[in-house]
Backbone as a chain_set.jsonl record, in Angstrom:
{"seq": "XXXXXXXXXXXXXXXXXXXXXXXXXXXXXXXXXXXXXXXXXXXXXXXXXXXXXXXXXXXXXXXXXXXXXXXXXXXXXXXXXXXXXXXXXXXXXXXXXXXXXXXXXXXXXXXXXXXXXXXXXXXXXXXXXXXXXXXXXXXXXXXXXXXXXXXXXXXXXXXXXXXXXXXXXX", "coords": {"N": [[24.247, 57.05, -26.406], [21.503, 54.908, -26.696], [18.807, 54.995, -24.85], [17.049, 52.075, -24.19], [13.628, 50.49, -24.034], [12.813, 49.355, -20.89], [11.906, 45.837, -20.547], [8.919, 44.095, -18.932], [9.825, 41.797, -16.644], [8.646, 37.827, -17.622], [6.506, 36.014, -15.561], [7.519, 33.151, -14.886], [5.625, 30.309, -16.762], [3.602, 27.796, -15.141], [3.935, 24.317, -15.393], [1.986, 21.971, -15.749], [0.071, 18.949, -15.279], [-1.05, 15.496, -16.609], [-2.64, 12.837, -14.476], [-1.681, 10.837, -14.141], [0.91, 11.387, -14.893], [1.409, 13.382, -13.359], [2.156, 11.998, -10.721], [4.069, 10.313, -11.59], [5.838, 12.028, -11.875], [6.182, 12.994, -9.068], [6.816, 10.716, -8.045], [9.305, 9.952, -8.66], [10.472, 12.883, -7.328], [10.176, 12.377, -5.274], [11.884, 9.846, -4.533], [14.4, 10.887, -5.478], [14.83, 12.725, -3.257], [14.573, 11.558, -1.122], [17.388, 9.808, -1.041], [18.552, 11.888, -0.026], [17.774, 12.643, 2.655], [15.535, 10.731, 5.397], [13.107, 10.776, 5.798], [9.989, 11.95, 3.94], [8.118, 14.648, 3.47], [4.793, 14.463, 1.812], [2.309, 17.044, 0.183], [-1.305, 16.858, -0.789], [-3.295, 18.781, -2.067], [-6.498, 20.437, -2.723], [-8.199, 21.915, -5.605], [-11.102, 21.722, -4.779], [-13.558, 19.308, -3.903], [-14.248, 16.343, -4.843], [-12.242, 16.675, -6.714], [-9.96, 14.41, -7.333], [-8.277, 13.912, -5.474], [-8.404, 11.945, -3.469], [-7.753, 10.108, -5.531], [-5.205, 10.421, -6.719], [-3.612, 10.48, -4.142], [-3.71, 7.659, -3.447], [-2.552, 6.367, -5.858], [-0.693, 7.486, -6.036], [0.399, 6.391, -3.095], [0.616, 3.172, -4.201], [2.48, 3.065, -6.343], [4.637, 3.775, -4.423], [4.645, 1.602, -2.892], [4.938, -0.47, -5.022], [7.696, 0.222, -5.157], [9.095, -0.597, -2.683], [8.958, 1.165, -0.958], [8.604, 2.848, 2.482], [5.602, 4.392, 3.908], [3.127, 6.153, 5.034], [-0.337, 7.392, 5.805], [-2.018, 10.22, 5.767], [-4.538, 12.088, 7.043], [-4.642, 15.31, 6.645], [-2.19, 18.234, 8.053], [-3.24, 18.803, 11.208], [-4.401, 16.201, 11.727], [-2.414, 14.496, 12.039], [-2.094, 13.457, 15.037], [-1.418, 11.336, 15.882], [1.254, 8.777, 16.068], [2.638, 8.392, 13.004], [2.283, 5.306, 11.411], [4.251, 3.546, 9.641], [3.782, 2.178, 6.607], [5.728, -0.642, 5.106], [7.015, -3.099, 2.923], [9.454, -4.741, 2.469], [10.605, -3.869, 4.37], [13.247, -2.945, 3.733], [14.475, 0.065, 4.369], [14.923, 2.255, 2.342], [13.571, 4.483, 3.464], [11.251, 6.664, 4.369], [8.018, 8.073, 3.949], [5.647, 10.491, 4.339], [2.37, 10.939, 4.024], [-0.157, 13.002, 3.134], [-2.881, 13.448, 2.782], [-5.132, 15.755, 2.073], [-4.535, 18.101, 2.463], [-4.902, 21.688, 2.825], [-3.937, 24.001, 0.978], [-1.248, 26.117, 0.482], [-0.972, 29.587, 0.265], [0.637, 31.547, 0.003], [3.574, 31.948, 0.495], [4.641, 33.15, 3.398], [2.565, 31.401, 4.356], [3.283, 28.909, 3.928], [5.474, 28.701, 5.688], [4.267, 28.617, 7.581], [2.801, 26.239, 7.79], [4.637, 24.666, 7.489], [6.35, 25.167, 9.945], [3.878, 24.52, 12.094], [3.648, 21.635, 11.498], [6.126, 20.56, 12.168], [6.306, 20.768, 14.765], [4.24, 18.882, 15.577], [5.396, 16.709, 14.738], [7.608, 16.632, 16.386], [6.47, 15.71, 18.744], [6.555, 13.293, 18.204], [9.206, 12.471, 18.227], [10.375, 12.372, 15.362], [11.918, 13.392, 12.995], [11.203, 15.374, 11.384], [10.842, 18.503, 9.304], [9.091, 19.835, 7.562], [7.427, 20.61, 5.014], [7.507, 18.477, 2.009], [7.339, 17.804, -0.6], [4.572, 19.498, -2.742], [1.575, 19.254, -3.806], [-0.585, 20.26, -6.07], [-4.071, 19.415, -6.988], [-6.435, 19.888, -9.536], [-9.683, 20.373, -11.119], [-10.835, 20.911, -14.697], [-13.166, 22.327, -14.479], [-13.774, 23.182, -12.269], [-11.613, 25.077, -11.272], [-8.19, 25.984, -9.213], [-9.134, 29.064, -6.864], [-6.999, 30.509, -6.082], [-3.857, 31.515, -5.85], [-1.331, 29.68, -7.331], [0.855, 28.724, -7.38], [3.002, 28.097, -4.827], [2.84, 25.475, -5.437], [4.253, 22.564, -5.728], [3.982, 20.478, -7.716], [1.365, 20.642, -10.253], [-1.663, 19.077, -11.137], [-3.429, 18.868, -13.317], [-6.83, 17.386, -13.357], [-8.486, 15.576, -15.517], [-10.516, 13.861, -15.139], [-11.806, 13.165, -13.438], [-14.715, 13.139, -11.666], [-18.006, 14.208, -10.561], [-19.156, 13.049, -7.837], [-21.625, 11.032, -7.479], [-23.253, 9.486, -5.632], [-23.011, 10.751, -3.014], [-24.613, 13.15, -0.844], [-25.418, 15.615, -0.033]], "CA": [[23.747, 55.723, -26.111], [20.382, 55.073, -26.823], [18.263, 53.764, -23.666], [15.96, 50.676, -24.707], [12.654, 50.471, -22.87], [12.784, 47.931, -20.39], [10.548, 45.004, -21.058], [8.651, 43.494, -17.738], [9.796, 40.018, -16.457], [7.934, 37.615, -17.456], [6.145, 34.895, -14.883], [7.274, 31.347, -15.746], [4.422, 29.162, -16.754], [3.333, 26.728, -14.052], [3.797, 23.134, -15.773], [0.807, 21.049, -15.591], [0.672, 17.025, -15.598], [-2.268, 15.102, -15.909], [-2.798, 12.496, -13.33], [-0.506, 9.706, -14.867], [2.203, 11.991, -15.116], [1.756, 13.963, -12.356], [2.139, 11.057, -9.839], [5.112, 9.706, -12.187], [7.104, 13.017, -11.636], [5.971, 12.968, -7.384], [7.524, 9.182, -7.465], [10.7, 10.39, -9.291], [10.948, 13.52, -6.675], [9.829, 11.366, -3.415], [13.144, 8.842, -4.735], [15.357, 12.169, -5.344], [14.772, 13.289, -1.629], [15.445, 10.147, -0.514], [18.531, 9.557, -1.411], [19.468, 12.572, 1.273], [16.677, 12.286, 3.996], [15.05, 9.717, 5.85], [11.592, 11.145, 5.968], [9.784, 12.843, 3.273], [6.737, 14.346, 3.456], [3.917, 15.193, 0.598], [0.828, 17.484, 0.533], [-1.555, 16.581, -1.323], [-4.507, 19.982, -2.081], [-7.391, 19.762, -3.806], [-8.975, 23.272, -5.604], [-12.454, 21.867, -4.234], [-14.629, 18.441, -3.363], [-14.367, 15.598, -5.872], [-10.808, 16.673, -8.046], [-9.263, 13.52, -7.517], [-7.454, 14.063, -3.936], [-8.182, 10.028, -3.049], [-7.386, 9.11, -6.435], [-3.991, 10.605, -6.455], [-2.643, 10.012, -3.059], [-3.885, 5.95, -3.591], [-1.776, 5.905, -6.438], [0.7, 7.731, -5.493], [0.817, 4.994, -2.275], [0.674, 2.088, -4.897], [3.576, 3.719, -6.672], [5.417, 3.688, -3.437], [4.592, 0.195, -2.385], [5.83, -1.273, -5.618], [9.274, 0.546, -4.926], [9.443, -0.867, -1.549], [9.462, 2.582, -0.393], [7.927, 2.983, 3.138], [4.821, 5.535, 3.42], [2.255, 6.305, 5.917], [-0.782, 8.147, 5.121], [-2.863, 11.033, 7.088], [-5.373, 13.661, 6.436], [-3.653, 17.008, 6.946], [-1.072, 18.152, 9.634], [-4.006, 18.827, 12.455], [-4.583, 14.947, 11.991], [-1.44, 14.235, 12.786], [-2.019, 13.673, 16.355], [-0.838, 9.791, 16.873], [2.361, 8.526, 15.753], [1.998, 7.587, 12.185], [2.694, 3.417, 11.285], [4.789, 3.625, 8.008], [3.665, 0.646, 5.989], [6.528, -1.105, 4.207], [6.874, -4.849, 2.694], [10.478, -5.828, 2.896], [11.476, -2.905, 5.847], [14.624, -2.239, 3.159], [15.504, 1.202, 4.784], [14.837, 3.357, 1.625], [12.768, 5.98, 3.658], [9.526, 7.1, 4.436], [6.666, 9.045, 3.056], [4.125, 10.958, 5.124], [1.29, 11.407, 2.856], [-0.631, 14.459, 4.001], [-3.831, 13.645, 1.434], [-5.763, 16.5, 1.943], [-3.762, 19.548, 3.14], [-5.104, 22.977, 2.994], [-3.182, 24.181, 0.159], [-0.441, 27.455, 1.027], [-1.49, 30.408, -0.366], [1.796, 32.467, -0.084], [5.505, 31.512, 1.429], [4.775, 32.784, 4.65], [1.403, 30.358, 4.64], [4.058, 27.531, 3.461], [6.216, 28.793, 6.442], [3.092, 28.338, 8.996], [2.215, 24.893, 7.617], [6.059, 23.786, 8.164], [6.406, 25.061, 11.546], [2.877, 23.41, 12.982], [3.986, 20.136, 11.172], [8.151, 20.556, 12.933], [5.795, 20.785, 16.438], [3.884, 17.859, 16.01], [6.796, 15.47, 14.586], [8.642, 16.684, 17.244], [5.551, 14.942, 19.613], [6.896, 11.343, 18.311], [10.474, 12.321, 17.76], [10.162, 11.951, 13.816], [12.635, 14.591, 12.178], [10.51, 15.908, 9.787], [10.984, 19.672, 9.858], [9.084, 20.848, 6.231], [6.329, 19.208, 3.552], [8.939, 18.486, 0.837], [6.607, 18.157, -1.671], [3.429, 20.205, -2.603], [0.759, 18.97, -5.069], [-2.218, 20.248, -6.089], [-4.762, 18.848, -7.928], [-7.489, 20.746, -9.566], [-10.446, 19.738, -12.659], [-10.976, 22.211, -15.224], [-14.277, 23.142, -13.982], [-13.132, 23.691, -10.795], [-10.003, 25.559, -10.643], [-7.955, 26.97, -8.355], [-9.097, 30.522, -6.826], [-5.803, 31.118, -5.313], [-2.238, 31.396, -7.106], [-0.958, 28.042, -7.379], [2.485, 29.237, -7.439], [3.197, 27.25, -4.175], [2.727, 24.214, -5.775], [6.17, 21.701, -7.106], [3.732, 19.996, -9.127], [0.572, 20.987, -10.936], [-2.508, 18.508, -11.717], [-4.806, 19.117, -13.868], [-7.59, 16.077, -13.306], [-9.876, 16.068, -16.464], [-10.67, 12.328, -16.049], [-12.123, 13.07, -11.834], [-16.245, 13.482, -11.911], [-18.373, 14.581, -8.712], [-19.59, 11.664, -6.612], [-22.826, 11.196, -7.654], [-23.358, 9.152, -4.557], [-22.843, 11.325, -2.008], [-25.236, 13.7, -0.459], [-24.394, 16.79, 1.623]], "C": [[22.22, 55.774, -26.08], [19.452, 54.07, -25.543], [17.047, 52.831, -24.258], [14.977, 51.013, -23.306], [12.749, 49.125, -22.13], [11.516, 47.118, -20.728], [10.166, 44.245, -19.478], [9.159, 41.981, -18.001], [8.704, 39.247, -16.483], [7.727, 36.045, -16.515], [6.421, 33.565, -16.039], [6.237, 30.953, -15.016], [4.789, 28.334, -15.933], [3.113, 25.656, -15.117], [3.055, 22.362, -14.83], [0.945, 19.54, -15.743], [-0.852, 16.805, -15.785], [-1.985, 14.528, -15.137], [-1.782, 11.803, -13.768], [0.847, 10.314, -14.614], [2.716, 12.864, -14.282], [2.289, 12.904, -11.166], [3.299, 10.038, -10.632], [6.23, 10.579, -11.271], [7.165, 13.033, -9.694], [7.095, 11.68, -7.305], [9.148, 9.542, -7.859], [11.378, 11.92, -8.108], [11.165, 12.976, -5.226], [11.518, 10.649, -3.709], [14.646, 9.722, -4.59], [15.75, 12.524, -3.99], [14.843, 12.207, -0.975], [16.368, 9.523, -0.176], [19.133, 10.538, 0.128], [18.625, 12.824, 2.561], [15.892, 11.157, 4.02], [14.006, 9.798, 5.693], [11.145, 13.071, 4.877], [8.1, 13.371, 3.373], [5.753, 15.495, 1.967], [2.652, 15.618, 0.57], [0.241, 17.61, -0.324], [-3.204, 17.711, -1.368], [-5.032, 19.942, -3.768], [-8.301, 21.626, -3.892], [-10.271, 22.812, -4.911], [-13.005, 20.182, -4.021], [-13.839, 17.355, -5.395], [-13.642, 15.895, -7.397], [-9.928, 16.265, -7.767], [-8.389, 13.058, -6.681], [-6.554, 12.54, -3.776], [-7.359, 9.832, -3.86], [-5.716, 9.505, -6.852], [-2.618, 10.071, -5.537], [-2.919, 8.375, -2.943], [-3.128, 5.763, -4.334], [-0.589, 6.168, -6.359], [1.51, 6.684, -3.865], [1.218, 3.886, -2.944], [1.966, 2.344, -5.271], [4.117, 3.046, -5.492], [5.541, 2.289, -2.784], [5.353, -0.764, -3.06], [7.219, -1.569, -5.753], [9.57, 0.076, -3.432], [9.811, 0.358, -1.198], [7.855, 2.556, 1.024], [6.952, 3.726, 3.806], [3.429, 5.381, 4.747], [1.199, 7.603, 5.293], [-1.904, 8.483, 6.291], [-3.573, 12.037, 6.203], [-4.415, 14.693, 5.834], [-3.057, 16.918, 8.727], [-2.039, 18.057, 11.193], [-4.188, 17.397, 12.519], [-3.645, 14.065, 12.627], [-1.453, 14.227, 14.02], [-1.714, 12.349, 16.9], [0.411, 9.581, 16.087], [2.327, 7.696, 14.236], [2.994, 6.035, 11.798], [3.155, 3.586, 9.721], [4.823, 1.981, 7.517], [5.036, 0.426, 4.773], [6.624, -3.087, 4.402], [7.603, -5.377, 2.908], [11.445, -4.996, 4.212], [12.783, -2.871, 5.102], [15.39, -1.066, 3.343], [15.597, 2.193, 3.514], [14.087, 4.441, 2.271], [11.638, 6.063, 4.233], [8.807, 7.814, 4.12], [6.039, 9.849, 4.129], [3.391, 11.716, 4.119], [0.467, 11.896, 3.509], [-2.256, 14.173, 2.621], [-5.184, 14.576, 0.943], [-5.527, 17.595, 2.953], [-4.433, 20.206, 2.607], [-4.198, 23.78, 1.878], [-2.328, 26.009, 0.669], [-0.353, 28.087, -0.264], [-0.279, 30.911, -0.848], [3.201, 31.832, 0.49], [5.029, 31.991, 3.065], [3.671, 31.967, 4.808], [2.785, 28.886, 4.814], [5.049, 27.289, 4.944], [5.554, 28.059, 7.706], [2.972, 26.778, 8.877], [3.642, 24.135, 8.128], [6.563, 23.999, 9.209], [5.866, 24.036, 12.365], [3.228, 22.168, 12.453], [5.252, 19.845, 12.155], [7.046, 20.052, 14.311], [5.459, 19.798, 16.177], [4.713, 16.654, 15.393], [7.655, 15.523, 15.38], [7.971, 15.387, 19.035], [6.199, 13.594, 19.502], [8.077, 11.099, 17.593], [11.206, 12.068, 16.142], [11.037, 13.648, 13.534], [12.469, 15.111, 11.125], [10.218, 17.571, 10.48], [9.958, 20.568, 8.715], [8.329, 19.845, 5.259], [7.578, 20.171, 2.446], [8.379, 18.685, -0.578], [5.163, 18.281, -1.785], [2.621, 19.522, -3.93], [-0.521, 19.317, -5.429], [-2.834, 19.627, -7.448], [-6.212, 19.469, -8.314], [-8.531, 19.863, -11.241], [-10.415, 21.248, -13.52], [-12.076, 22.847, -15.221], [-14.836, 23.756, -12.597], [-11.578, 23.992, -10.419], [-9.885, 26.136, -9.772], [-8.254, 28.277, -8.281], [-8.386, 31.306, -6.074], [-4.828, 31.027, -6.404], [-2.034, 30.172, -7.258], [0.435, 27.373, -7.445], [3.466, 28.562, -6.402], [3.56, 25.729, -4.204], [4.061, 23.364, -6.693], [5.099, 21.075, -8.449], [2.048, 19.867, -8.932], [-0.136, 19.981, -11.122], [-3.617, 18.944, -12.021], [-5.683, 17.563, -14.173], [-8.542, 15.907, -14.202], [-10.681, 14.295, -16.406], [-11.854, 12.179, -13.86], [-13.66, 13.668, -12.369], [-16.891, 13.908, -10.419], [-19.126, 12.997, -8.625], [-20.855, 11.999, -6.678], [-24.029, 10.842, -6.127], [-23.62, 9.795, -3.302], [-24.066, 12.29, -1.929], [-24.621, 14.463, 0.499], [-25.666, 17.333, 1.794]], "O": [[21.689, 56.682, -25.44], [19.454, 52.847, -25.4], [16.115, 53.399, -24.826], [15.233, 51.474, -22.193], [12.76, 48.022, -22.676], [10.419, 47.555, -21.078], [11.135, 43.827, -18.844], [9.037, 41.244, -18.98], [7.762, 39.514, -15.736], [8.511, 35.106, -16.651], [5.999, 33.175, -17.128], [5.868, 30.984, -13.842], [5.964, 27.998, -15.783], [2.156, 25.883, -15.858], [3.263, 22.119, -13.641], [1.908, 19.024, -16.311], [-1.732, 17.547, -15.349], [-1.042, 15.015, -14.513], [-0.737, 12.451, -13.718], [1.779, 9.663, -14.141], [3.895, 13.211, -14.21], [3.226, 13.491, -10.625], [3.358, 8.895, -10.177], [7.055, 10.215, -10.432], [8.265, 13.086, -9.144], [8.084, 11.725, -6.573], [10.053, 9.251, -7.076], [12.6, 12.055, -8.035], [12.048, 13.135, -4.383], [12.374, 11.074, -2.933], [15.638, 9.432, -3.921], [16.932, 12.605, -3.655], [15.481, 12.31, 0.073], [16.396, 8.756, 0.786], [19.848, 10.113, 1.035], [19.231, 13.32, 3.511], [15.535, 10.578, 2.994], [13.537, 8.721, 5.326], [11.497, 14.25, 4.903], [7.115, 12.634, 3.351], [5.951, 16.6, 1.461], [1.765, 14.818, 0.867], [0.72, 18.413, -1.124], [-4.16, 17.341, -0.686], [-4.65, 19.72, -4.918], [-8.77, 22.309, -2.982], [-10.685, 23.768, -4.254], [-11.843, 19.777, -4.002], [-13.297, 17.682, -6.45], [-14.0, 15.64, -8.547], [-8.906, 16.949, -7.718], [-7.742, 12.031, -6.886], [-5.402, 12.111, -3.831], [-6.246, 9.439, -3.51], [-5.088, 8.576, -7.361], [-1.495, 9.624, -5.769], [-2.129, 7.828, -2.175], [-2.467, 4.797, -3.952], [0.392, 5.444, -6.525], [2.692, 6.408, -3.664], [2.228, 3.374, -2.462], [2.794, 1.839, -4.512], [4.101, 1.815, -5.465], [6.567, 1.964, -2.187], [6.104, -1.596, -2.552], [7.845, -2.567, -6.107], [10.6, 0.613, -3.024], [11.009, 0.634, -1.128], [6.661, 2.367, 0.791], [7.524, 3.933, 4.876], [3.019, 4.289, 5.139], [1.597, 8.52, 4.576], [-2.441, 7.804, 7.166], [-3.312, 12.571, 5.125], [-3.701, 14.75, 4.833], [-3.213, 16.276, 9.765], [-1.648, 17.382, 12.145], [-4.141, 17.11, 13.715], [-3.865, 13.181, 13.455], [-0.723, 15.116, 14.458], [-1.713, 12.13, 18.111], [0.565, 10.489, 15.27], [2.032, 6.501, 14.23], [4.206, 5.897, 11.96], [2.368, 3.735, 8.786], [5.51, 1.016, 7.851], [5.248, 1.169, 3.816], [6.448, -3.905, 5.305], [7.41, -6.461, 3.459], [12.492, -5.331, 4.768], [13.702, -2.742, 5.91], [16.507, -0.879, 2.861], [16.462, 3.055, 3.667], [13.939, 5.437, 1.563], [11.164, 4.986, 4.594], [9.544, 8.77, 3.879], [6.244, 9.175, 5.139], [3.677, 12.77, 3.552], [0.183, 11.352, 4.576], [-2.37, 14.927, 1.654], [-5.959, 14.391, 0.004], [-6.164, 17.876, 3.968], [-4.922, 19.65, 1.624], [-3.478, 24.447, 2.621], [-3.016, 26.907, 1.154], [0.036, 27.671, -1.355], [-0.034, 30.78, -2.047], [3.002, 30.739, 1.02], [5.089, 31.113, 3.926], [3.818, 31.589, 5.97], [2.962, 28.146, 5.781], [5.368, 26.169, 5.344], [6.037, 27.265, 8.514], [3.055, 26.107, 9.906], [3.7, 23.235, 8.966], [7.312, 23.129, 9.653], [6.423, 23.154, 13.019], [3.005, 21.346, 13.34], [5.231, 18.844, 12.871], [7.135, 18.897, 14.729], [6.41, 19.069, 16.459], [4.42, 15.541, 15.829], [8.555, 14.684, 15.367], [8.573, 14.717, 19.873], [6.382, 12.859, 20.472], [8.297, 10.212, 16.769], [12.345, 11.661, 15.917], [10.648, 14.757, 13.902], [13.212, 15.316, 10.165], [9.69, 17.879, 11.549], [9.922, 21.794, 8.827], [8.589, 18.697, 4.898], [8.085, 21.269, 2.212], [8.783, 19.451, -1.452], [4.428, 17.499, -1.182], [3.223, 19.345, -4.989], [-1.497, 18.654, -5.078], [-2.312, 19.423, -8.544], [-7.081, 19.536, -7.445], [-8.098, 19.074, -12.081], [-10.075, 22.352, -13.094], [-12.168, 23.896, -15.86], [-15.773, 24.412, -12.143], [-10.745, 23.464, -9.683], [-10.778, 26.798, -9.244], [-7.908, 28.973, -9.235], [-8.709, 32.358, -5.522], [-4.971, 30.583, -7.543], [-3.097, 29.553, -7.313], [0.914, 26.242, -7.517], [4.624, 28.371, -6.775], [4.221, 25.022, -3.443], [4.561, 23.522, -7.807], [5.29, 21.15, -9.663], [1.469, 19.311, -7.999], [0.727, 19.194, -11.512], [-4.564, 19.318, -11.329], [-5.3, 16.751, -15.016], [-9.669, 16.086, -13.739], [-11.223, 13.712, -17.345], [-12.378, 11.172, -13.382], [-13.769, 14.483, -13.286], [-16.265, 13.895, -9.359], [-19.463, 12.161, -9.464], [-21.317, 13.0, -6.131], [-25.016, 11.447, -5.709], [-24.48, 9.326, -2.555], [-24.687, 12.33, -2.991], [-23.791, 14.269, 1.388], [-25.865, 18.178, 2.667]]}, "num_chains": 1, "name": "protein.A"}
């Protein structure tokens, strides 16, 4: 019998969206998880300053508004410290959102583990049964990519259409 050299496994490619399409496939997973929980929540990480964070999690709210889907929106989990007000138009009982729009992005699984613990504790503060961010998103430009893995992430944006804020001053 002749032994063959093994060949290394190889890493599946991380599928990319742009913005359009990334925030299509979020509305299509948010509706998925819906169907079997009440409360979903989505984190929304940005490789650096001015790659599109706002302009994501706004549309990704709009999205959600048009579906009569009910959605509340917060920094990151440390912000979480009042009870968040889930805006909905006709109160139809499809769900809720917690939009997280500038999480800290999880480096590794046990990071992902840490972030869904301290979130369980403070939903547990205002009785909200949210145990786990359901869905992860990052959003990066191509002149500012990620300098972590990204492997964490359900879904991939690449923002080529996000500019820096000329405006601003630091």
């Amino acid at each position: 019998m002749i032994e063959r050299e093994r060949q290394p496994e190889k890493l599946q490619e991380q599928k990319e969206y742009n913005a359009e399409a990334g925030i299509a496939k979020a509305v299509s997973a948010i509706e998925r998880l819906l169907k079997s929980q009440e409360y979903v929540v989505v984190a929304i990480s940005g490789s650096s300053t001015n790659v599109g964070k706002s302009y994501i999690s706004a549309n990704l709210m709009r999205e959600l508004t048009r579906r009569d889907i009910s959605f509340a929106p917060c920094g990151d989990i440390s912000s979480f410290s009042t009870k968040p007000e889930f805006r909905v138009r006709d109160g139809s009982g499809k769900g809720h959102v917690l939009v997280l729009s500038a999480e800290y992005p999880a480096l590794n699984k046990e990071s992902k583990i840490g972030q869904d613990n301290y979130l369980k504790k403070q939903a547990e503060q205002f009785g909200l049964p949210i145990s786990k961010i359901d869905l992860r998103i990052f959003v990066y430009r191509p002149d500012k990519p990620f300098d972590i893995n990204t492997e964490t992430a359900d879904i991939l944006i690449r923002n080529e259409e996000a500019i820096d804020d000329i405006y601003k001053t630091y």
